[in-house]
N, C-alpha and C positions, 0 to 999 in steps of 0.2 A: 486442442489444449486438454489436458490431462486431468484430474479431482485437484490435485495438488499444489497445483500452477493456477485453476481457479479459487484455490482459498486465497490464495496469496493475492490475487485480482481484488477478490473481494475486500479483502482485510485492507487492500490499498484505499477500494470505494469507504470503507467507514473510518478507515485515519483522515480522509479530506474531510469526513462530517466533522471528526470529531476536534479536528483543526480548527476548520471553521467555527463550530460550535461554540467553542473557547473563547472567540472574538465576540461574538454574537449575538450569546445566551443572555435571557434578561429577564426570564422567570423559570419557578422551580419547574415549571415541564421542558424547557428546552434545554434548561441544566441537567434534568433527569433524559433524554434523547443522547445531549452529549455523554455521560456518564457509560449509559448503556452503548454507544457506539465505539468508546475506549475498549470495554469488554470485548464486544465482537471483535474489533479489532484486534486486539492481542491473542485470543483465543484463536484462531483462525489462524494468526502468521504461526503461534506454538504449534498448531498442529500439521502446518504444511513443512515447518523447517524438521519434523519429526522423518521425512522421508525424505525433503529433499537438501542440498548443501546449506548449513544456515546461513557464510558468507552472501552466495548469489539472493538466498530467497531475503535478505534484510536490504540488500540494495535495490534489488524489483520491487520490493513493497517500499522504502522509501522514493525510490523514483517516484512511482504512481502517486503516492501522497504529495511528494515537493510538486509535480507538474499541477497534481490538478486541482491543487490547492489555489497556487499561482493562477492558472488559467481561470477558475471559477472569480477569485477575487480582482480578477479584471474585468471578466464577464458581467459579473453581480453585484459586486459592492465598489463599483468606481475607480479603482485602485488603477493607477497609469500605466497604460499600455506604451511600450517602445521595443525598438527593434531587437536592442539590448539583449532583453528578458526572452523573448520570444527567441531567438537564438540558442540563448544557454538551455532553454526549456528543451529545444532539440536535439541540441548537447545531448543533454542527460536521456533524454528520451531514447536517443541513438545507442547509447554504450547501457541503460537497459535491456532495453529489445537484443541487444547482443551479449550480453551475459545470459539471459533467458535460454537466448537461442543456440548456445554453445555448453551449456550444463544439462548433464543427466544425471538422471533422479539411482536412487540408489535402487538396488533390488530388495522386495520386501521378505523381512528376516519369518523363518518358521515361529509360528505361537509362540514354542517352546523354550525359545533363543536360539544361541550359537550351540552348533554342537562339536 
């Protein structure tokens, strides 16, 4: 996996914090965690969709966010597991992983611009 493809990973890991966060947060430090993990997040997907298609990279970063949000909130805060969810999670997981895997990145432009 490529610099640009792991922003977009990451930026996925801190949309589920800051997801979560959201539900969660109950004093100003864990408001102040969510806060800063909005940041990383968005900074991170701006700078991966700078090189790569921003279609694919906003679908692979909400994938990553919808699944493992869902998957955490099953895991950690009680929220009902069925077969349902778990299905559609692979759904999406499925036609992520294949938009990832069928996009290329662009080639990177000189300093200077286009000439």
């Amino acid at each position: 996996m490529n610099r640009n493809w792991t922003m977009v990973f990451v930026a996925g890991l801190f949309e589920i914090s800051w997801v979560i966060g959201l539900k969660h947060a109950y004093n100003w430090w864990t408001w102040t965690l969510t806060a800063i993990a909005i940041g990383a997040s968005m900074d991170l997907l701006i700078r991966a969709s700078k090189r790569l298609p921003v279609g694919t990279t906003y679908a692979v970063f909400t994938g990553i966010g919808t699944a493992g949000t869902v998957v955490l909130e099953m895991a950690l805060f009680d929220e009902p597991v069925s077969a349902a969810k778990l299905l559609l999670i692979a759904l999406l997981l499925g036609g992520v992983i294949g938009l990832k895997t069928i996009t290329q990145e662009k080639e990177a432009e000189p300093k200077g611009g286009r000439s």
